[in-house]
N, C-alpha and C positions, 0 to 999 in steps of 0.2 A: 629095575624100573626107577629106584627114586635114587641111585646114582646118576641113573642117566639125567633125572628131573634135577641134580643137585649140577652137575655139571653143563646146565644146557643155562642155570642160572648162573652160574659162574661167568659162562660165555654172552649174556646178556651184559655184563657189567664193563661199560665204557669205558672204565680203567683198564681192565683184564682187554680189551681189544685194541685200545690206544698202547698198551705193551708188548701186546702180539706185533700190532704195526709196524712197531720202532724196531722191536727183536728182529724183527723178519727182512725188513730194510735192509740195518746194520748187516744181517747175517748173508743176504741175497749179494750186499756191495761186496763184502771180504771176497767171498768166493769167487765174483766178477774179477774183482781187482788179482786176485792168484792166479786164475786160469790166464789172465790178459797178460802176466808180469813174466809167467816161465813162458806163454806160447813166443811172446816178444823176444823172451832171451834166446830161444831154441832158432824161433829164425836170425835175429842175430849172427849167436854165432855159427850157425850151418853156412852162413852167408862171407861170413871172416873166413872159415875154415876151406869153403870153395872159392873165395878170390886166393888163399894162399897158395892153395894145390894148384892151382892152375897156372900161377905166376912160375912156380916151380916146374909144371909141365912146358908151360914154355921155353925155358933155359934147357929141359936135357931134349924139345924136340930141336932147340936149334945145334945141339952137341951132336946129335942122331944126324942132321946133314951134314955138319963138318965133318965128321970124322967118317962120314959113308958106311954107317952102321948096317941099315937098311939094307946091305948086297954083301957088307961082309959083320955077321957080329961076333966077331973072336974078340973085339976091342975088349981089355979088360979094363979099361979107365970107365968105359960107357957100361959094362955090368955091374962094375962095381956101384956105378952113381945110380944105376936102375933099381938096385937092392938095396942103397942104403933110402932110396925115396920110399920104395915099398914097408920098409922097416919104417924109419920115421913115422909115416900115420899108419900105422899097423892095418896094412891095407895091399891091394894086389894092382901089379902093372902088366898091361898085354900090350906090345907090340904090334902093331899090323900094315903088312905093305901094304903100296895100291890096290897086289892082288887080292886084298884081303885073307892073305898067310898070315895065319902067326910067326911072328921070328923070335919073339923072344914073351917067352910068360914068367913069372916070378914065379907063380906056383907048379912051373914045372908040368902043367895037366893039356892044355889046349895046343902045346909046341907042335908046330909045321900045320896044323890044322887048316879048315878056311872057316872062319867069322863071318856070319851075316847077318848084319843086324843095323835095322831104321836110321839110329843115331851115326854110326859108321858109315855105313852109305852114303848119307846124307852129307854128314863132315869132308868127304873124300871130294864130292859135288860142288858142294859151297866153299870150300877153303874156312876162315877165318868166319865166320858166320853160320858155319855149323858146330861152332864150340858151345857144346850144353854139359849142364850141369844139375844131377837130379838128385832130389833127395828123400832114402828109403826110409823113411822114422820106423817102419813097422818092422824092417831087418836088420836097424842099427848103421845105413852105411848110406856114400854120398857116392855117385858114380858121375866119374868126370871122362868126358868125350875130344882130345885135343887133337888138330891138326898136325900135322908135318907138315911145315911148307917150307918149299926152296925155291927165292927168288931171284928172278931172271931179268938182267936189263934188255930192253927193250932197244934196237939197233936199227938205224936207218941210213943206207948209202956208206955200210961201214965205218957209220960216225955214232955215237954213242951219245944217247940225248938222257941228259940229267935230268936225274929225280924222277924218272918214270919206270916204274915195276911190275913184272907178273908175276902172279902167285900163283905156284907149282906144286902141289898138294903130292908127296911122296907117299904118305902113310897117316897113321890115327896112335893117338894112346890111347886105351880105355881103361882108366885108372878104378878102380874102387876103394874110397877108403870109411875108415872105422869110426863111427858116432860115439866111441864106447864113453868119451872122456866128457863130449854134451851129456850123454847119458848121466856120467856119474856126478858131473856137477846140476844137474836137474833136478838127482834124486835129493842131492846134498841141500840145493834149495829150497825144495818141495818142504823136505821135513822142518827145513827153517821155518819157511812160510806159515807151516801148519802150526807149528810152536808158538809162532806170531800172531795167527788166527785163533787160537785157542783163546791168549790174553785179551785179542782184542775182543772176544764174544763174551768175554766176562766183563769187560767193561763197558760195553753194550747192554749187556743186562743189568747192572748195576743202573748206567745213564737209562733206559727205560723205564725201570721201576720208580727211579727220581723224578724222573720229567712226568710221567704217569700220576705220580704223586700232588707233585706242586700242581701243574696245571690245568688238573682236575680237585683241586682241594675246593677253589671258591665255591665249586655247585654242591661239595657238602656242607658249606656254611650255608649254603642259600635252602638247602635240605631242610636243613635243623631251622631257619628260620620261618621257613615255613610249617615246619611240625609244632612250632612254637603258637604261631597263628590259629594252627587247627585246634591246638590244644585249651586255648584259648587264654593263651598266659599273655598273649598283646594284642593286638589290631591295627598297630601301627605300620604304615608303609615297612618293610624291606628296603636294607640297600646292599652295596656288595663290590666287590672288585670290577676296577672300570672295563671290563672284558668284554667286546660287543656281544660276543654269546651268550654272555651272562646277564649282558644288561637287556640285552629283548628279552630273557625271561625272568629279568624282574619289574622292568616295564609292562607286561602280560600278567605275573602275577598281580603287580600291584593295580592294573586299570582292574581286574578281576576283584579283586579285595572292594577296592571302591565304589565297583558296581552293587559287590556285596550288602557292603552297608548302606549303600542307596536301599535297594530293594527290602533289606530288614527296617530301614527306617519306614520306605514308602508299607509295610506290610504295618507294621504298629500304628501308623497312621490311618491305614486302611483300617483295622480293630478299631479304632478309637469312633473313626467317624461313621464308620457304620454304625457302632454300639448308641452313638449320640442320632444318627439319622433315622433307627427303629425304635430308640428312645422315646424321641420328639413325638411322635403322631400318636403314641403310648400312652403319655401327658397329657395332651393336649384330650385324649380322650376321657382320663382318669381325671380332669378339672371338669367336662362337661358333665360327666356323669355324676360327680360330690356334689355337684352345683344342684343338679335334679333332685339327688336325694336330700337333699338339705332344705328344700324348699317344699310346702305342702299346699295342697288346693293350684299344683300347675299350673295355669291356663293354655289348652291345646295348641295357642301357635306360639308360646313360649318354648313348649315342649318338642314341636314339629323344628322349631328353631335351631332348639339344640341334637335334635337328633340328624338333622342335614349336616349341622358342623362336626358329627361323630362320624357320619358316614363319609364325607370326605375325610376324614383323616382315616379311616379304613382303603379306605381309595389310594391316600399320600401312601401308607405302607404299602399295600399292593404292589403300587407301580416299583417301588424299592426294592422289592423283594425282587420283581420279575428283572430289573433292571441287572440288580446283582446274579441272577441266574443266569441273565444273559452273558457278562463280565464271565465266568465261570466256565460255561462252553466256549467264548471266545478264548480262553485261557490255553486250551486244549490243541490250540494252532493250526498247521492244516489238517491235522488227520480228521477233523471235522467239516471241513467244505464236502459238496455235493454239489458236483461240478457238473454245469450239462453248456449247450451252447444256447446262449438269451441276447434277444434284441434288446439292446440298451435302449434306444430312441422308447421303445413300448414300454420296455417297463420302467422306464423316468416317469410317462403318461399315466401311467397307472398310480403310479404315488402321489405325482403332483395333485389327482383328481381326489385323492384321497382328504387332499390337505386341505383343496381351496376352500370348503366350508369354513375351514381355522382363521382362513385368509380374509375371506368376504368378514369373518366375524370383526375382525381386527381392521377394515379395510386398506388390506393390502392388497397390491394388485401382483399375481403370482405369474409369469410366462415363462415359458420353454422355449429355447433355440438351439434347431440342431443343424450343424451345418454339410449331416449327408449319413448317409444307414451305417448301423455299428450293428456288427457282432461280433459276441465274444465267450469263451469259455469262464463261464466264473459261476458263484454259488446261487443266485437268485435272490434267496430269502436273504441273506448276508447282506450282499449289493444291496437291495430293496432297503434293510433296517438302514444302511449309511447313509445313503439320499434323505431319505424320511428325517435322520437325527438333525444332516446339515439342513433341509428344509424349513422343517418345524420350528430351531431355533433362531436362524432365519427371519421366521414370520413371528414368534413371540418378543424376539428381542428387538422389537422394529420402533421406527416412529410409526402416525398414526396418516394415515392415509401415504403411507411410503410405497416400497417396493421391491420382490424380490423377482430376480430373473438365475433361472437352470441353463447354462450355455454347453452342448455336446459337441463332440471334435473324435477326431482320429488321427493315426497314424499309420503305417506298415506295421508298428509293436505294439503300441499303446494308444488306450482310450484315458479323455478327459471329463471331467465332469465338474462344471465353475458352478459356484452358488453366491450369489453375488447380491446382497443387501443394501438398502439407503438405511440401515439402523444405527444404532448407539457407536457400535465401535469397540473395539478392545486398546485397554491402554496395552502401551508399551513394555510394563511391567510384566503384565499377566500374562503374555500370547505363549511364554513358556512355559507355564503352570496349566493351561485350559484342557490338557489331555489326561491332568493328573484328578485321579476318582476322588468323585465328592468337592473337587475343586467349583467354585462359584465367583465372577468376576464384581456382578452383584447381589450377594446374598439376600439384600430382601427384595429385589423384585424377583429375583428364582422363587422364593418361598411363593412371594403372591401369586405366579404364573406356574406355578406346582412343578418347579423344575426337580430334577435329584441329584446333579452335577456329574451322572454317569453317561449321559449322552454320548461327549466327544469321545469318551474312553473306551464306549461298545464300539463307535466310527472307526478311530484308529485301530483299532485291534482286529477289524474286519478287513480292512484295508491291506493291514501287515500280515495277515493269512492270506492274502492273494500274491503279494510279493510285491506292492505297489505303493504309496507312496502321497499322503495329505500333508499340503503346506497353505499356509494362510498369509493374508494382506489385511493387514485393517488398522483405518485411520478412525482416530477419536471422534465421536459426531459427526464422521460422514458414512460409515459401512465397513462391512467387512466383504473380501475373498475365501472360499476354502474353494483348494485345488486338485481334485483328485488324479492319480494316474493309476490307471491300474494295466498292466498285460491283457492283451487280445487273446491270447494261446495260456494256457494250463502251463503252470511249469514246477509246479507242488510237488509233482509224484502220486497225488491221490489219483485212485479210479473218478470216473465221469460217469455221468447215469446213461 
């Protein structure tokens, strides 16, 4: 079991498969290129060796008509050449008339016989067009099928018209001859080849474990410089061989790295200003309270005085605390929604009715527009707190007899939700800092207006659990836009109630 677990990690290793690849290649091409070079030589020369025989079968069948072998074969001029053809390619000659008799066999076995056979037939048929030529690789031998033909001028009105012939098909040779000498220069090259094969797989292997080497080396520098990071010997960006592979993952690592130190910075600043934001209303109560004791013979609405300013600052922590426990479950992502399907138009109404007391107090004047029924799968209570945070700030960061309007929309995917103010305005500066906790664009009117600068930050973070998307518009002393989109349909993965 833990060879196979040492071996299964061996075959994990990029290197070890990039070796395998190259080995296997190289070793898959030799073999191609061997099989391709002798099958190439073999037809070759099987191809040389049947145009030879048969140029030669053509000279002793036109010697077989001259000398009228066919009807008489005592000629010893034509046995002789019969026997020295058959010698020559260590191979056998058969004779056969029209009738398909043997008249003459080299081996002595098939004489006077009758021959019948496809290719003979055929040859005796066609004349010059039944010349085949086969070849046996599996018995060593090429079997050649030649004519006899004798031809006949063609005569009209006793005058003899030139250049016009008929071909007279007397008889066939059917030659067999012997592969033995393809054979032995095949073998001879094979063992070359293989000899040749050997060196080149060693040098194949050798060039894979090179190439292996080098061109996987930069992703061990880019290793160790990452182990360097973790270990925490630097912080500083990565860099590495211009290699596009290498460079998307050190572009990846390093936006990673960066986000990194984002989030530990934004986390230290998160300690800080909490520690100073539960601080604050701590103080502020530890000053009312000195002040009481320090003082003797009270009088009750001096006392009643300070005890309202203690009690709002029980209040300012409060809301801090709950604000941050809400930051904290939003934290949690979607595995926290509790998805059901909710009329947005309704429960906009439901909020806005919540607020206008805030509104009337401020006289603001608060309206809704919807320009037609939404519904949608999302959390209720979530949805609900975002309205509420965009509303509310809204209607405290306003001028004074101003204005805020809730504008609703749809689509086939997505619902919108516009909150749209005549207030202050964000500068230009801030509008990329107002999502970040405890951020405050104006910190003493937040304190007077008992803001905790965690608003946008519950917003956004409800938002980005739905898969959806707040973006803002806002000019200086004239209002602000926030823009909500969020998905009609569930697309989290969480259950729905």
């Amino acid at each position: 079991m833990d060879k196979n677990f040492r071996i299964s990690d061996i075959l994990k290793s990029l290197r070890v498969r990039f070796f395998i690849i190259v080995f296997i290649t190289g070793l898959v091409s030799c073999l191609v290129m061997h099989s391709v070079i002798l099958s190439s030589y073999e037809d070759r020369a099987v191809n040389v060796k049947s145009t030879e025989v048969q140029r030669q079968l053509r000279i002793l069948a036109n010697h077989l008509i001259v000398l009228n072998y066919l009807q008489d074969t005592s000629s010893e001029v034509i046995n002789a050449e019969i026997d020295m053809l058959a010698n020559l390619y260590d191979g056998r000659v058969i004779v056969i008339n029209d009738d398909l008799k043997v008249v003459k066999d080299t081996y002595n076995i098939s004489q006077g016989k009758t021959i019948i056979s496809e290719e003979v037939v055929n040859c005796l048929k066609t004349g010059s067009k039944g010349t085949v030529s086969k070849y046996d690789s599996a018995n060593g031998y090429i079997e050649v099928v030649t004519p006899i033909i004798e031809s006949e001028v063609i005569e009209e009105e006793d005058v003899s018209v030139s250049g016009k012939t008929s071909e007279v098909v007397r008889g066939v040779l059917l030659t067999s001859v012997s592969t033995d000498t393809i054979a032995t220069t095949l073998e001879i090259l094979s063992r070359r080849a293989n000899l040749l094969e050997v060196v080149i797989i060693l040098i194949i292997l050798m060039f894979a474990a090179l190439v292996s080497i080098l061109l996987l080396k930069p992703f061990d520098r880019i290793t160790a410089a990452i182990n360097d990071v973790k270990a925490g010997y630097t912080d500083e960006p990565i860099v590495g061989p211009n290699y596009i592979e290498t460079e998307q993952i050190i572009n990846a690592f390093n936006a990673l790295l960066k986000r990194m130190k984002v989030l530990d910075d934004s986390r230290q600043e998160f300690v800080s200003n909490v520690s100073h934001e539960l601080k604050t209303p701590i103080t502020s109560m530890k000053v009312l309270a000195d002040s009481l004791l320090a003082q003797e013979d009270v009088p009750n609405e001096v006392y009643r005085e300070f005890m309202v300013d203690i009690g709002a600052e029980v209040d300012r922590e409060d809301k801090i605390i709950n604000d941050l426990l809400a930051l904290v479950r939003m934290d949690k992502k979607a595995s926290g929604l509790s998805i059901s399907s909710v009329d947005v138009v309704a429960l906009t109404e439901v909020v806005l009715k919540r607020l206008r007391p805030i509104a009337r107090k401020h006289n603001i004047e608060l309206t809704l527009e919807s320009k037609r029924a939404i519904t949608a799968e999302i959390d209720e209570v979530k949805i609900s707190l975002v309205i509420m945070n965009l509303v509310e700030n809204a209607i405290k960061y306003n001028k004074d007899e101003g204005w805020v309007k809730v504008e609703l929309d749809a689509d086939h995917q997505y619902f919108y939700v516009k909150v749209i103010d005549s207030g202050m305005g964000i500068p230009a500066d801030a509008i990329d800092h107002i999502y970040e906790r405890f951020y405050r664009v104006d910190k003493s009117r937040s304190r007077e207006i008992g803001g905790t600068g965690l608003g946008l930050s519950i917003a956004r973070n409800a938002v980005l659990m739905h898969r959806g998307t707040i973006d803002v518009e806002s000019t200086l002393g004239e209002g602000t836009t926030f823009t909500l989109k969020i998905p009609l349909i569930n697309s989290t993965g969480t259950a729905t109630k």
